[in-house]
Backbone as numpy.savetxt, mean C-alpha at the origin, in Angstrom:
# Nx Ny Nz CAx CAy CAz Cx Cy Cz
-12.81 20.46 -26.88 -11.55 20.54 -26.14 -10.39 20.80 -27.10
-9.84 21.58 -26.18 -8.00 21.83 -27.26 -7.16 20.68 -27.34
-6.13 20.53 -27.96 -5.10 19.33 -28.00 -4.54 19.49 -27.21
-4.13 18.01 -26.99 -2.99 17.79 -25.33 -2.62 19.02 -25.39
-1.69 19.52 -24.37 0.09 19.97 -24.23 0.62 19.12 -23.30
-0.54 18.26 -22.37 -0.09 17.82 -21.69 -0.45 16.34 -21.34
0.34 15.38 -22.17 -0.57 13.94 -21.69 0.44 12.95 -20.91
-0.46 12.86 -20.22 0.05 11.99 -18.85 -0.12 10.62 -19.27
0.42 9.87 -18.73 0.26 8.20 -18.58 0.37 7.92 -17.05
-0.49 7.45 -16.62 -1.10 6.79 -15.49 -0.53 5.29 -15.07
0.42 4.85 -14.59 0.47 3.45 -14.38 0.06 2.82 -13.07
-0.26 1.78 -13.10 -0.11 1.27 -11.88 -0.20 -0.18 -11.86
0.01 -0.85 -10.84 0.49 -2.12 -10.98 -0.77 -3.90 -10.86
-1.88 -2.85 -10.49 -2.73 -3.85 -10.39 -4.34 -3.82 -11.52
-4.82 -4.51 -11.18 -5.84 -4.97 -12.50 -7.11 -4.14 -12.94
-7.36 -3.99 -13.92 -8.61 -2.89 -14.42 -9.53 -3.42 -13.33
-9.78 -4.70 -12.52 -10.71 -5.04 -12.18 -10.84 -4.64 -10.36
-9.77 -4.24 -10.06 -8.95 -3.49 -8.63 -9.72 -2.44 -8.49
-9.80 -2.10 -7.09 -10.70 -0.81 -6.54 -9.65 0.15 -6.22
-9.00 -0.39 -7.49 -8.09 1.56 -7.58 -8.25 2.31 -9.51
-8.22 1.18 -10.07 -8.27 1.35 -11.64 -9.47 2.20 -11.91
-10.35 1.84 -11.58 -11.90 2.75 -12.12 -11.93 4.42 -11.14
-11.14 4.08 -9.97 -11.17 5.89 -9.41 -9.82 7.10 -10.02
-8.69 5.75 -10.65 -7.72 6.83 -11.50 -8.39 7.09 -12.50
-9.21 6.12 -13.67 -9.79 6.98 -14.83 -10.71 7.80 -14.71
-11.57 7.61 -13.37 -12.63 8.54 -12.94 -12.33 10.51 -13.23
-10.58 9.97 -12.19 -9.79 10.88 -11.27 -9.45 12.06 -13.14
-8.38 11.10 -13.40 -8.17 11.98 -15.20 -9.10 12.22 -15.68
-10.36 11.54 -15.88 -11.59 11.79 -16.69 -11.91 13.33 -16.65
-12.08 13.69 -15.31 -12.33 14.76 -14.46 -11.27 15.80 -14.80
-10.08 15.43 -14.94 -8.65 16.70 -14.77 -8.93 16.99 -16.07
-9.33 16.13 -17.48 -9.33 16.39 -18.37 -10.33 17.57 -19.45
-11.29 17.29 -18.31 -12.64 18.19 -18.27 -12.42 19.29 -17.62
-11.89 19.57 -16.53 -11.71 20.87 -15.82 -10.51 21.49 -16.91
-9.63 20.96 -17.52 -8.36 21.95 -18.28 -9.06 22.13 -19.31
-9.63 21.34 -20.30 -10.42 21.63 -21.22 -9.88 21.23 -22.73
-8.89 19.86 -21.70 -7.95 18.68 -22.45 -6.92 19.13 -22.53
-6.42 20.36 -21.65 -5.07 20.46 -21.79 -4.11 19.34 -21.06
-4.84 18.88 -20.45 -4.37 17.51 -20.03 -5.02 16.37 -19.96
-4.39 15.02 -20.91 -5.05 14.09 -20.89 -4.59 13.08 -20.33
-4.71 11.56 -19.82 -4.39 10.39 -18.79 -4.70 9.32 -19.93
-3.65 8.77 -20.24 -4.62 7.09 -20.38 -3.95 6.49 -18.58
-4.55 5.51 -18.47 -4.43 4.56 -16.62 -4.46 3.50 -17.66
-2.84 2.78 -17.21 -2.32 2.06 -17.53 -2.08 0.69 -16.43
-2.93 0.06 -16.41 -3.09 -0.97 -15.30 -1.92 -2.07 -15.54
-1.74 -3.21 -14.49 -0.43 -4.02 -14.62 0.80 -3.52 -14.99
1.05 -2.31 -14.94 2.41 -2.14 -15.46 2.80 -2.52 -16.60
1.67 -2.65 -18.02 1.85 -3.11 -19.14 2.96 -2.54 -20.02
3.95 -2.84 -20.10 5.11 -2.51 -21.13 6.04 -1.70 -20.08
6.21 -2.17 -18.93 7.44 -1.65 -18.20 8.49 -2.90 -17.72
8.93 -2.21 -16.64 10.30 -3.42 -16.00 9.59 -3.73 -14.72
9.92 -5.02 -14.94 9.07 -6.05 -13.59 9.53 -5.63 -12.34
10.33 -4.86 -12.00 10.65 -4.51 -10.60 10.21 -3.13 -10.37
9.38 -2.19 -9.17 9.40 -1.28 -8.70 9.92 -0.16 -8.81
11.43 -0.81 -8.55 12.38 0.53 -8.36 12.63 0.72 -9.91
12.89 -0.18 -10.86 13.33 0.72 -12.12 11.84 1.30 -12.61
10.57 1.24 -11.97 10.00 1.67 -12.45 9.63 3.45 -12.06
10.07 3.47 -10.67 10.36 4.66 -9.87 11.45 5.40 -10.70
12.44 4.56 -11.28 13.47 5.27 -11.66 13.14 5.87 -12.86
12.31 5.29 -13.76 11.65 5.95 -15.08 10.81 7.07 -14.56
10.26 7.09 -13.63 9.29 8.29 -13.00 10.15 9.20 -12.56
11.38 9.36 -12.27 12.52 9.87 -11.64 12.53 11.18 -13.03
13.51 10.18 -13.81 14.30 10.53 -15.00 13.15 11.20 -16.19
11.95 10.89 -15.71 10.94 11.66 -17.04 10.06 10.94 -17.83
10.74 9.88 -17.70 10.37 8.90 -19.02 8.92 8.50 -18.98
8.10 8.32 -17.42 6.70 8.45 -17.14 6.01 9.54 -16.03
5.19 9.44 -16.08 4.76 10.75 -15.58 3.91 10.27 -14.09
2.77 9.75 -14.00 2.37 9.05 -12.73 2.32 7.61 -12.62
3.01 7.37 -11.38 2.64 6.13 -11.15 2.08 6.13 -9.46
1.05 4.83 -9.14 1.27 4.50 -7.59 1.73 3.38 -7.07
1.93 3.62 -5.70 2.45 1.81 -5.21 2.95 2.52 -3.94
2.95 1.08 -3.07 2.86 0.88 -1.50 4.18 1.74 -1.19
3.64 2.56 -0.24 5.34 3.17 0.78 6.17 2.56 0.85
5.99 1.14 1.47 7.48 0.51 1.36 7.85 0.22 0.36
7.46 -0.22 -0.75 8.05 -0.14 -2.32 9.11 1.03 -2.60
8.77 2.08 -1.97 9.51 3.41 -2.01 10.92 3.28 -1.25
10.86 2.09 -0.35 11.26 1.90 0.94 13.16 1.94 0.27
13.44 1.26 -0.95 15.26 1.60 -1.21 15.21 2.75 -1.60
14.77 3.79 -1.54 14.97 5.05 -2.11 15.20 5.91 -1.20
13.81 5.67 -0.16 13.03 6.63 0.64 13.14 5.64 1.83
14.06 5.23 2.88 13.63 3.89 3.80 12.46 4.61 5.09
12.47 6.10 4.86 11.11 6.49 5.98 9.95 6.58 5.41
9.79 5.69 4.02 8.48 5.70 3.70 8.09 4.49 4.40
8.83 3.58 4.44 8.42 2.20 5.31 7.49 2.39 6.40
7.81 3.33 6.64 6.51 3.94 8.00 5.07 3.86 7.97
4.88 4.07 6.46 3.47 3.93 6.57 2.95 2.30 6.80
3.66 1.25 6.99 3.29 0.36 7.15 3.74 -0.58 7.92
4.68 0.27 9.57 4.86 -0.27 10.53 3.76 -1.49 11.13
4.48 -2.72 11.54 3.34 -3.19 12.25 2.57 -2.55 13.73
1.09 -2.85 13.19 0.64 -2.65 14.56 0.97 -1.68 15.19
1.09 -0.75 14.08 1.02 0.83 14.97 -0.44 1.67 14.90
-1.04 1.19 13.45 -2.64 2.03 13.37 -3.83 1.54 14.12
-4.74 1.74 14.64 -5.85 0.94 15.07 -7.15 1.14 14.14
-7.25 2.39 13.64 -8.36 2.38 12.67 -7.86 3.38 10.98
-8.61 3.11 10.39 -8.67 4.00 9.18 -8.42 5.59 9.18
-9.47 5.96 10.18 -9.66 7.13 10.35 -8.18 7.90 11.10
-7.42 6.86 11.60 -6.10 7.13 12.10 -5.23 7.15 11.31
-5.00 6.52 10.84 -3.98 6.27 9.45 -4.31 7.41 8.17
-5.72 7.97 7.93 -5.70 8.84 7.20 -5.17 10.24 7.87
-5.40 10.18 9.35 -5.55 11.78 9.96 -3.54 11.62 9.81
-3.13 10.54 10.48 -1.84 10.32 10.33 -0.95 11.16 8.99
-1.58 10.43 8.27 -0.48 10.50 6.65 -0.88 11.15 5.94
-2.35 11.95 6.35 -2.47 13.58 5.77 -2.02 14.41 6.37
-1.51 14.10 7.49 -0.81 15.95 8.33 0.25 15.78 8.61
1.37 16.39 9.25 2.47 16.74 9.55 3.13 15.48 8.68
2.73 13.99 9.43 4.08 12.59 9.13 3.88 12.73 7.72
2.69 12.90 6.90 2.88 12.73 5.57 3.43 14.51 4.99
3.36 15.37 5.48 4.25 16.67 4.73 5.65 16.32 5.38
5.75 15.84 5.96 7.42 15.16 6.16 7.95 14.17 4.67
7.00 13.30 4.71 7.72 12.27 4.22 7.30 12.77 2.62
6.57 13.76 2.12 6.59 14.02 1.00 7.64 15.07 0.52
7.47 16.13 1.66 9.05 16.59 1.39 10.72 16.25 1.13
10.43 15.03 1.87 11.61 13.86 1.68 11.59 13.44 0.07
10.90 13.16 -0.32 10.27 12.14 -1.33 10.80 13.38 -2.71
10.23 14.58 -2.30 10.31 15.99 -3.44 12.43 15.85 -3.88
13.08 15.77 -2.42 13.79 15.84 -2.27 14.97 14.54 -3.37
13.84 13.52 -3.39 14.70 12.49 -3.93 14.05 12.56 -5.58
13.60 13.64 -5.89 12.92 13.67 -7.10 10.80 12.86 -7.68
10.42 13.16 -6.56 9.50 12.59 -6.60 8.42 14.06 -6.14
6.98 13.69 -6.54 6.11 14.82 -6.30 4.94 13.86 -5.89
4.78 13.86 -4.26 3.50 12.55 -3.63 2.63 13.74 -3.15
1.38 13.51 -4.33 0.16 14.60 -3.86 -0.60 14.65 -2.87
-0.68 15.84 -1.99 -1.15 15.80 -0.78 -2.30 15.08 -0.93
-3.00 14.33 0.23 -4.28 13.66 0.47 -4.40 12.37 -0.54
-3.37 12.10 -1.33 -3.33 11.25 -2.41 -2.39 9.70 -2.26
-3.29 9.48 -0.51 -3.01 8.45 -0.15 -4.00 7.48 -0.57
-4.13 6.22 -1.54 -5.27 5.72 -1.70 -5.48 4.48 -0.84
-6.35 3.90 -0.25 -6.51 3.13 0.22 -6.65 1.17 -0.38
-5.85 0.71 0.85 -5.63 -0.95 0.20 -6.54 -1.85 1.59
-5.94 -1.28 2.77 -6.66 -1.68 3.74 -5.46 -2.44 5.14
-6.24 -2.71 5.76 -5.65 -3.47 6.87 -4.62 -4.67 6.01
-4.06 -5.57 6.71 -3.56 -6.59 6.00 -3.93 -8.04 7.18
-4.60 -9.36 6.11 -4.76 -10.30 7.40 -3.98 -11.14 7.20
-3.51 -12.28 7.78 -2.90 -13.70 7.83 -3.97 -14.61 6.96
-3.69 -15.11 5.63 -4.48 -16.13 5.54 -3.91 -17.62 5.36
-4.22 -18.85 5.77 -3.66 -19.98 5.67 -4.15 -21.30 5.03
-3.20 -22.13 4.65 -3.67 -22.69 4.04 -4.39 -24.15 4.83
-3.45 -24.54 6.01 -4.52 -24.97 6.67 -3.85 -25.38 8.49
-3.46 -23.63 8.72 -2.69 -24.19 10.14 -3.90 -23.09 10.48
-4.51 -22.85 11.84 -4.93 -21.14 12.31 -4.38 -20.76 12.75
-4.29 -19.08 12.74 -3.39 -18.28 13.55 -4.55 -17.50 15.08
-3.94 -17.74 15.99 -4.19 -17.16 17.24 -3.89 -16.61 17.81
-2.22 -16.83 17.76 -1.15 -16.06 18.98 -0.14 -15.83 17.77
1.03 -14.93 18.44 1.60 -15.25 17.57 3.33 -16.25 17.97
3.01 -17.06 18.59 3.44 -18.56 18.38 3.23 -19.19 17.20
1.86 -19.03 17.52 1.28 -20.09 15.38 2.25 -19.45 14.65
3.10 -18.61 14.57 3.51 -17.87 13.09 4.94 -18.95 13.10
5.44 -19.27 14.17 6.84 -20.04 14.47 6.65 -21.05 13.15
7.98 -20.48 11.87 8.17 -21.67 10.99 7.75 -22.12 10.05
6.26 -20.83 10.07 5.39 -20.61 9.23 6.14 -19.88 7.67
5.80 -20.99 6.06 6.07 -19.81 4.89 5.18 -19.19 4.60
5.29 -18.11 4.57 4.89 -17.04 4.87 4.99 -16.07 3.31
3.91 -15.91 2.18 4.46 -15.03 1.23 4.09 -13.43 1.68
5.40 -12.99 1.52 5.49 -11.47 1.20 5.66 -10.36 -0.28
5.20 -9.35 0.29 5.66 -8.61 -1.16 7.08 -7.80 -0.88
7.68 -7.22 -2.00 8.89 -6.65 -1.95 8.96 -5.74 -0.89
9.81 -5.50 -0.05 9.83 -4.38 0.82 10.96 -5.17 2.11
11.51 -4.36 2.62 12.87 -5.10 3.62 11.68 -5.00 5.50
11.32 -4.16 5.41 10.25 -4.19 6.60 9.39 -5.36 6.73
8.80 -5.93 5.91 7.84 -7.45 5.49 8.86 -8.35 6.35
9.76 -8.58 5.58 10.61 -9.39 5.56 10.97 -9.76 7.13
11.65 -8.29 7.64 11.84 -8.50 9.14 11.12 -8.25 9.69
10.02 -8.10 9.78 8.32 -8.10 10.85 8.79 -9.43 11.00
8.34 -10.47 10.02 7.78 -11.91 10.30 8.81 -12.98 10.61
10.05 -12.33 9.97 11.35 -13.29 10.57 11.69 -12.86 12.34
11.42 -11.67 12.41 11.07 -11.46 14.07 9.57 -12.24 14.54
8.57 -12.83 14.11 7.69 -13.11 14.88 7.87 -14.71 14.37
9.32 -15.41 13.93 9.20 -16.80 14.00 9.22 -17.00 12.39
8.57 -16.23 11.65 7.69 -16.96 10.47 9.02 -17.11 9.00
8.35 -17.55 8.17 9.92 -17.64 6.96 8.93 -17.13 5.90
9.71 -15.74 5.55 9.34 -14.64 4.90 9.42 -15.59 3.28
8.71 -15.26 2.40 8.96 -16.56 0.78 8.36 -14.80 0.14
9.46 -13.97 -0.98 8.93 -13.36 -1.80 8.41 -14.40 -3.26
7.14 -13.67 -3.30 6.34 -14.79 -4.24 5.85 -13.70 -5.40
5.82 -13.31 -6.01 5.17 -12.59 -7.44 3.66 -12.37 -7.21
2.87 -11.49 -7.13 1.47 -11.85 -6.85 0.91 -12.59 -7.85
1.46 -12.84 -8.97 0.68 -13.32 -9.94 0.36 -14.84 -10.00
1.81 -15.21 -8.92 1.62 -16.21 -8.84 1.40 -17.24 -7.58
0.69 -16.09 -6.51 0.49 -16.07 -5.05 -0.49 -17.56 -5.25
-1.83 -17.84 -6.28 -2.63 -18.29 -6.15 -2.10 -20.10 -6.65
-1.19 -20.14 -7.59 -0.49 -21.82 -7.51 0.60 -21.32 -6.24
1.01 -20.79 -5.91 2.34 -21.31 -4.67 1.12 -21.29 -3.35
-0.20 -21.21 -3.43 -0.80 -21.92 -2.09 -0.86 -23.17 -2.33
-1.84 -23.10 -3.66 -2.29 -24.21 -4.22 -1.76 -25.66 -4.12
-0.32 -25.32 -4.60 0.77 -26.15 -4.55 1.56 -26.41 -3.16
0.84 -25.75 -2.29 1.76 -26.14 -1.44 3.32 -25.22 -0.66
3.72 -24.53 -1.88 5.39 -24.42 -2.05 5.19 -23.19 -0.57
4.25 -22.78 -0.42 4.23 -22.20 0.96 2.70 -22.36 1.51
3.07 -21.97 2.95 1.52 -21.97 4.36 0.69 -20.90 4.34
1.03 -19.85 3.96 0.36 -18.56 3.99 0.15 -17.58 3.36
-0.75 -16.17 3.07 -0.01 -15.15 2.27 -0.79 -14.04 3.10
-0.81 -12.87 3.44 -0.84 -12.03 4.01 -1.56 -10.99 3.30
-2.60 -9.94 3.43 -3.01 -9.31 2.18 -4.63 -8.35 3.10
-4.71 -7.16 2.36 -6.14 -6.69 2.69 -7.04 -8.06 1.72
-8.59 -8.47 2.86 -9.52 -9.05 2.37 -10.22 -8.58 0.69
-9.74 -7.77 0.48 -10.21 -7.00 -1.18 -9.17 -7.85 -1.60
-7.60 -7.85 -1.92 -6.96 -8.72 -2.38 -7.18 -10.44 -2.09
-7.66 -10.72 -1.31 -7.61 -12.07 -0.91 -8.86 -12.18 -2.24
-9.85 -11.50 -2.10 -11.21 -11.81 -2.62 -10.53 -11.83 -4.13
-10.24 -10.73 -4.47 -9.82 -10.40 -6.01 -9.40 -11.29 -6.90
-7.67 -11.55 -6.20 -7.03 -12.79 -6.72 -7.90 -14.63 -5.99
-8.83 -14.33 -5.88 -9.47 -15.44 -5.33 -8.51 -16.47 -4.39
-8.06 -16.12 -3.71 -7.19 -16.61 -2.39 -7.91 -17.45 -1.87
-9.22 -17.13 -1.35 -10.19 -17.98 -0.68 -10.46 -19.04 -1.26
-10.13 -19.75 -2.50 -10.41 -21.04 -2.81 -8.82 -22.09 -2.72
-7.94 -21.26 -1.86 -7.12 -22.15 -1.24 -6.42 -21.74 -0.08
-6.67 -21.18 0.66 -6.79 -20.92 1.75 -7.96 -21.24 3.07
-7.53 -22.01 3.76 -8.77 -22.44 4.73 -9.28 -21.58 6.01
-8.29 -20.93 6.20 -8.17 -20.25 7.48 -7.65 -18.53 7.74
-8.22 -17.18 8.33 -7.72 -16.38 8.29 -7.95 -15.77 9.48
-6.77 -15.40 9.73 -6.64 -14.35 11.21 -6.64 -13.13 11.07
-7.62 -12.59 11.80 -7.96 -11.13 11.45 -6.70 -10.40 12.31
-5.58 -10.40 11.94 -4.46 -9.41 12.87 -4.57 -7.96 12.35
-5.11 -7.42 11.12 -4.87 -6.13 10.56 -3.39 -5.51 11.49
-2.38 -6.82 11.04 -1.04 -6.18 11.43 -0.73 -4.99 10.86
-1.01 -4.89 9.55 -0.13 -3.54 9.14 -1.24 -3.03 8.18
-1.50 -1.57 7.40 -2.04 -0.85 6.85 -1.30 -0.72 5.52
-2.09 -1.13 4.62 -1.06 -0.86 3.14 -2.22 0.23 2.53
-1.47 1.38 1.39 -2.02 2.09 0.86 -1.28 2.10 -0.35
-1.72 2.68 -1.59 -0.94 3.34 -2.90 -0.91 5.26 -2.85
0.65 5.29 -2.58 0.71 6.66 -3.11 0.82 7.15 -4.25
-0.27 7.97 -4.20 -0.37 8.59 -6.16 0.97 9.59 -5.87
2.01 9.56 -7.15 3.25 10.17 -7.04 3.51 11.02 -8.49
3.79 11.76 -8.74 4.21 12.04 -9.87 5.99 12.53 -10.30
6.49 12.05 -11.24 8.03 12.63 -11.60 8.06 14.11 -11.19
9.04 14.95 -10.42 9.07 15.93 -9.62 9.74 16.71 -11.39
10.35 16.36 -12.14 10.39 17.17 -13.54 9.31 17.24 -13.81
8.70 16.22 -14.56 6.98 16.31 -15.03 5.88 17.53 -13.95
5.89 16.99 -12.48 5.25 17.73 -11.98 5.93 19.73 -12.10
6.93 19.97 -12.19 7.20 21.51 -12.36 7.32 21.93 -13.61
7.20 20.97 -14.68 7.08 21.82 -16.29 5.43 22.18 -16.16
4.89 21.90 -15.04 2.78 22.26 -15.33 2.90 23.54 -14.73
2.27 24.36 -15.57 1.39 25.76 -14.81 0.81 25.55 -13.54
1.08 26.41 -12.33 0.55 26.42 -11.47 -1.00 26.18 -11.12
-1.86 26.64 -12.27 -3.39 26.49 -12.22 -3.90 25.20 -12.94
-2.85 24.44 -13.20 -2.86 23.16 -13.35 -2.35 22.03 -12.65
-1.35 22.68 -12.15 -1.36 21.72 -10.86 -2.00 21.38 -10.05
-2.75 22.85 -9.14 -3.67 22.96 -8.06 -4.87 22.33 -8.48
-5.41 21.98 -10.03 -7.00 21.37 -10.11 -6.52 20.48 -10.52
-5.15 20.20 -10.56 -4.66 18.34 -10.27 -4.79 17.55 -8.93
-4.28 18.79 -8.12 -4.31 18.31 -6.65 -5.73 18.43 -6.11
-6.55 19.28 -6.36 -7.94 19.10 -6.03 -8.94 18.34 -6.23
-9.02 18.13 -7.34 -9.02 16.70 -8.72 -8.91 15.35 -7.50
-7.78 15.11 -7.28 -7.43 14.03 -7.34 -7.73 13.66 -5.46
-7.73 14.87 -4.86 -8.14 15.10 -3.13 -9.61 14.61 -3.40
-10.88 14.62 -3.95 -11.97 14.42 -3.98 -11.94 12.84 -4.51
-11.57 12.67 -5.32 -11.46 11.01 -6.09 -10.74 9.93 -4.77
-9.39 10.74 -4.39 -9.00 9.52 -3.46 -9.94 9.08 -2.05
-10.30 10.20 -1.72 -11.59 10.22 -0.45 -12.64 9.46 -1.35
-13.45 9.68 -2.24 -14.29 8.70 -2.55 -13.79 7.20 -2.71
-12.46 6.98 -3.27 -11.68 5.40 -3.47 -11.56 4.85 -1.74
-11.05 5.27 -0.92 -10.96 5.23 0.50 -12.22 5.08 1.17
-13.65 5.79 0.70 -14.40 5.33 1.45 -15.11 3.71 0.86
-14.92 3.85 -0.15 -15.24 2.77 -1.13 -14.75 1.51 -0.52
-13.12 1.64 -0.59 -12.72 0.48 0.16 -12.54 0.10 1.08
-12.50 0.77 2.05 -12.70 0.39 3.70 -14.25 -0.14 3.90
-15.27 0.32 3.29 -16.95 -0.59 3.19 -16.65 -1.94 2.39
-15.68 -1.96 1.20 -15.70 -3.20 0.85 -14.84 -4.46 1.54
-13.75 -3.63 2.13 -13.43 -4.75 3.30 -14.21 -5.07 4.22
-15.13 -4.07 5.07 -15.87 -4.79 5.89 -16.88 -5.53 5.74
-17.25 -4.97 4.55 -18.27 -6.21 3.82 -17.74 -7.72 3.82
-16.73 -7.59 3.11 -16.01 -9.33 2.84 -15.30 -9.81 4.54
-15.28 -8.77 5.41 -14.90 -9.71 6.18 -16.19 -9.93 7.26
-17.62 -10.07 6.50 -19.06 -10.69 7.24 -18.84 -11.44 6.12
-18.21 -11.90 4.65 -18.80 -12.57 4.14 -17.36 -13.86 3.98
-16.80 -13.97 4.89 -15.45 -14.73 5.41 -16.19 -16.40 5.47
-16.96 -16.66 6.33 -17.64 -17.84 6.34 -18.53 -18.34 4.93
-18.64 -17.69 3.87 -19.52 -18.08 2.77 -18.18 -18.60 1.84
-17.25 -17.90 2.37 -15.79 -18.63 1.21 -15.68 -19.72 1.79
-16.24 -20.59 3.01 -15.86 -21.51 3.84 -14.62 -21.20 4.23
-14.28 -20.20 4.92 -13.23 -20.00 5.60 -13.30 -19.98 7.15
-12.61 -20.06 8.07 -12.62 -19.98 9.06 -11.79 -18.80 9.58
-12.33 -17.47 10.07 -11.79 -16.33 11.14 -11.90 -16.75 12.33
-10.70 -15.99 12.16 -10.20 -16.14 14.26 -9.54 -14.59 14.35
-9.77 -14.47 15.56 -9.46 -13.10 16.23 -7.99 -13.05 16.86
-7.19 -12.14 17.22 -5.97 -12.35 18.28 -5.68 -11.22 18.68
-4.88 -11.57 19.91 -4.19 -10.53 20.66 -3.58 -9.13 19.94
-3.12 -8.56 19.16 -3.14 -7.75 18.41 -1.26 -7.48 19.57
-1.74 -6.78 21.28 -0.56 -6.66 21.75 0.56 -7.89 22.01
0.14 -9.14 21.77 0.78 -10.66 21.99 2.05 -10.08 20.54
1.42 -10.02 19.71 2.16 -10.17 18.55 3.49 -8.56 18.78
2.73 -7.05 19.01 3.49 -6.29 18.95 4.69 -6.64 20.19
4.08 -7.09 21.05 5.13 -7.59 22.42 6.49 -8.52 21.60
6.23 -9.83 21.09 7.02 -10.34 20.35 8.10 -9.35 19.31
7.32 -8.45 18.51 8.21 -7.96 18.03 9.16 -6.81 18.88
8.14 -6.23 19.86 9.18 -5.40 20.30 10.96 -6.13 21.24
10.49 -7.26 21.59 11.65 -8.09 22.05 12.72 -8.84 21.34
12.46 -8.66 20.27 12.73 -9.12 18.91 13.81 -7.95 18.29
13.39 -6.71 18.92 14.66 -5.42 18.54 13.33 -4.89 17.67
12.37 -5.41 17.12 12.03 -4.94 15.71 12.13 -3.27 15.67
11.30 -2.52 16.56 10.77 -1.11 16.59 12.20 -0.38 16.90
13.07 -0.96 17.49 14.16 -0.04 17.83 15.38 0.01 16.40
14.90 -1.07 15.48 15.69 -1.31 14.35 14.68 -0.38 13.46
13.61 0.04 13.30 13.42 0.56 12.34 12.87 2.23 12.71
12.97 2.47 14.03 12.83 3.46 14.47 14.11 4.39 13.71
15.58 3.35 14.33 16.74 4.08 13.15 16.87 3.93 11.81
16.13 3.11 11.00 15.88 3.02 9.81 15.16 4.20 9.35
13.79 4.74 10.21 12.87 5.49 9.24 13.36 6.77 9.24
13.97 6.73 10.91 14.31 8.45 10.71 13.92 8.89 12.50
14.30 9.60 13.31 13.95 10.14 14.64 12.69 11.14 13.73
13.17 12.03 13.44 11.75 13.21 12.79 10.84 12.62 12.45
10.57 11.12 11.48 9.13 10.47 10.93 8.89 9.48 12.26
9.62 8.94 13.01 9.13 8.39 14.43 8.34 9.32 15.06
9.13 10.40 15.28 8.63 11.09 16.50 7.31 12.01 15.90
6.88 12.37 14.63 5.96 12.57 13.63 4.34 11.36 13.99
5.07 10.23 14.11 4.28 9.13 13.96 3.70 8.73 15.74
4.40 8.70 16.22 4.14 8.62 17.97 3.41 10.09 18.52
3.61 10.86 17.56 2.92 12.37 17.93 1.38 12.40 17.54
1.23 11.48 16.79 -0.40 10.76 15.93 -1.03 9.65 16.85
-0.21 8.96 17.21 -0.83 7.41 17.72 -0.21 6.65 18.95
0.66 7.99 19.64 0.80 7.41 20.89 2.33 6.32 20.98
2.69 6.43 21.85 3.94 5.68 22.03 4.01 4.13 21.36
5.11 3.55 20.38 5.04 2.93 19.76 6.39 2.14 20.86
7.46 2.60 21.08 8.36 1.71 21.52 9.08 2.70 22.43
């Protein structure tokens, strides 16, 4: 192979041991072999040697300073507030919806948006995180009454926040790192998460109880700096984007089998699942204002994008 011209750094925010870390080095392994090392990746897991918040880390991806990073739509959400969309509650019902969704039209919307604010989100280079459940530490959830009063940890994003303060609950931003003492301890009732995260950060050894609501759908968009992405040759871009269309479909099928796996293997953590109304909860929020507050938040074009996929939302 020839020397760089072109070396990328890969970040992202969760652990070599995450079912996203082994399909980005897979993903470069591969780009690096097809150019013939004109482009190389190290995948830089935890965000090792950056700034603890999101957005300045978006903002280094902005300005040049890194080249790819991923992380959840709503993370995008002060920049971009119609990326929040991808993780409306209780608007997806399956996988296969949420991918057909945010690969066609709603996602060439919201990536054009995204180009627009200096960002380059590669088509089909939605990776998968999964449904998200309720887990507790020792109330169950059924309806969503149980949520009344409930702390509740969330991750960064202004949508989290007002889902659950509309369904009763008291939103607690908690650090993931340190999701596993603030059960432990008490300092909150709940934390919310795809069953791959619950398993990962071992949640299940303090948590007693989980409600399968798959309220909302979280994913990582692979993104790249919209400078970085137009200093590449065109025939390097395209076996970037092709590259990386084959790797995320294999990461996606990967993890949607490993959630359903762990959620048959829910009772061996000694946990207790419970099922619920799925419309109990969207009813609450829709009376709550929620859908009509973020309908004008995301945008009429990514609403009406999104109800054009999955049917009337509000």
């Amino acid at each position: 192979m020839s020397a760089a011209q072109w070396p990328v750094r890969q970040y992202h925010y969760l652990s070599e041991k995450s079912h996203v870390h082994p399909f980005l080095v897979d993903l470069w392994g591969e780009v690096a072999q097809a150019t013939g090392g004109r482009v190389t990746a190290t995948v830089i897991a935890g965000n090792a040697g950056l700034p603890p918040t999101h957005q300045a880390v978006v903002d280094l991806l902005v300005s040049g300073d890194i080249e790819f990073y991923v992380l959840m739509g709503g993370l995008l959400g002060p920049m971009l507030p119609a990326m929040e969309i991808q993780g409306l509650p209780f608007a997806f019902e399956s996988h296969q919806q949420v991918h057909r969704t945010l690969d066609g039209p709603l996602g060439d919307h919201l990536r054009g948006e995204l180009r627009a604010k200096g960002i380059h989100a590669l088509p089909h280079g939605l990776l998968e995180n999964g449904f998200r459940h309720i887990s507790t530490v020792d109330r169950p959830i059924e309806k969503a009454a149980d949520l009344e009063g409930l702390r509740i940890r969330i991750p960064e994003g202004k949508m989290f926040a007002d889902a659950f303060e509309s369904l009763g609950a008291v939103p607690v931003e908690v650090n993931v790192l340190k999701l596993y003492d603030a059960l432990k301890n008490r300092d909150i009732d709940a934390q919310e998460n795809p069953l791959s995260i619950t398993e990962a950060l071992k949640l299940h050894e303090v948590t007693r109880h989980v409600a399968l609501t798959s309220h909302m759908w979280s994913g990582f968009n692979l993104i790249a700096g919209r400078r970085f992405w137009d200093s590449l040759p065109g025939d390097i871009r395209q076996t970037i984007e092709n590259i990386a269309r084959r790797h995320v479909a294999r990461q996606r099928a990967h993890t949607d089998a490993l959630n359903r796996n762990l959620e048959s293997r829910i009772g061996d953590w000694g946990m207790k699942a419970t099922t619920v109304d799925r419309g109990d909860f969207r009813k609450r929020l829709r009376e709550a204002g929620f859908y009509r507050r973020w309908r004008a938040i995301t945008g009429e074009k990514a609403w009406q994008l999104l109800e054009a996929s999955v049917g009337k939302i509000s």
